[in-house]
N, C-alpha and C positions, 0 to 999 in steps of 0.2 A: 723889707729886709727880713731875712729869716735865720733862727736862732738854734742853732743846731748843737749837739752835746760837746763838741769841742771846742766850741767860743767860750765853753763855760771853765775851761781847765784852770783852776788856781793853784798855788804852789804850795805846801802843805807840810809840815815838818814832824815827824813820826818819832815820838819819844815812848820808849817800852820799860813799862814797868817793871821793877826790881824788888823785891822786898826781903828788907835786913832788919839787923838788930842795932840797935845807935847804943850810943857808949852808956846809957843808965837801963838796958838791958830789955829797953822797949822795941814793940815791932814798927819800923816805918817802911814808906813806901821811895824810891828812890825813881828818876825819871833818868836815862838815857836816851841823849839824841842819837838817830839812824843819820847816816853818813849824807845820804844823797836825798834832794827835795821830792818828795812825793806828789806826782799829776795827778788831784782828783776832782769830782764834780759836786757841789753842794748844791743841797735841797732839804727843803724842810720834809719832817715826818709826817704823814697822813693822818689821819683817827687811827685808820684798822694799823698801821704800825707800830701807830703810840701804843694800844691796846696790847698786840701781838709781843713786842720785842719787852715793853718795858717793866720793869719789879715797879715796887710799893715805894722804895726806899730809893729807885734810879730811875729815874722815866726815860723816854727816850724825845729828841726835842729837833734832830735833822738825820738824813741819810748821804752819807758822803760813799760815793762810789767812784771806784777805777779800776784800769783794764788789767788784768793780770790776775795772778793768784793770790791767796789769803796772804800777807805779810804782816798782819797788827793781829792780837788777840786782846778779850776781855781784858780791861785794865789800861789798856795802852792809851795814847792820848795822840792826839793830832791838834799841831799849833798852825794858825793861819792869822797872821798880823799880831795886835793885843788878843785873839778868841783863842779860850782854851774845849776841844771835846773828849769829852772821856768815852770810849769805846764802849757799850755798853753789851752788845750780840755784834755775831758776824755771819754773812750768809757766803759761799763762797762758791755758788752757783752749781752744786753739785762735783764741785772741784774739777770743773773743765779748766779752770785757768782762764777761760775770757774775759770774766767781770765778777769783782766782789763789792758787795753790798758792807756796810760797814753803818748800825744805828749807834748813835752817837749824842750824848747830853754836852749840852754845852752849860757851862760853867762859870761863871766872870766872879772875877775875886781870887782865883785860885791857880793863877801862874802869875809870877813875874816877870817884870819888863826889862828886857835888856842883858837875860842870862843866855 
């Protein structure tokens, strides 16, 4: 049997970061979901990508990729079952539109279930 990059398609749910001021005149961060499911490919991060992509403060822990152009920036999060990843870099293949690379920390503790 052979396993080729579109057996690996999961469905992926793309919520884009917002940030406001909540009513005691602090900054938060607010999460809006994108309309339609997002098709991408999960994999864990390398060495040289942990290295490459990641801060001190945000490492980088998988690379989710799919076909098309940049649609998520720095901050955004991509939901897949209970797994929350926070976008961390985005690589966007020189902006051909074929394939964006998206390095990605995943998080647990830090979305809720059922919203």
């Amino acid at each position: 049997m052979f396993l080729r990059p579109g057996n690996l398609l999961k469905n992926f749910i793309l919520e884009r970061c917002e940030s406001g001021v909540n009513d005691m005149g602090r900054l938060q961060k607010v999460f809006k979901r994108d309309s339609e499911p997002f098709r991408c490919v999960l994999g864990s991060a390398s060495p040289h990508e942990k290295e490459q992509y990641g801060r001190i403060d945000h490492p980088v822990s998988h690379t989710i990729v799919h076909r098309g152009r940049v649609r998520a920036k720095e901050g955004d999060r991509f939901l897949y079952g209970d797994r929350a990843f926070y976008v961390q870099a985005v690589d966007g293949g020189a902006d051909l539109g074929i394939a964006t690379v998206y390095y990605a920390e995943e998080r647990s503790g830090t979305y809720e279930l059922g919203r």
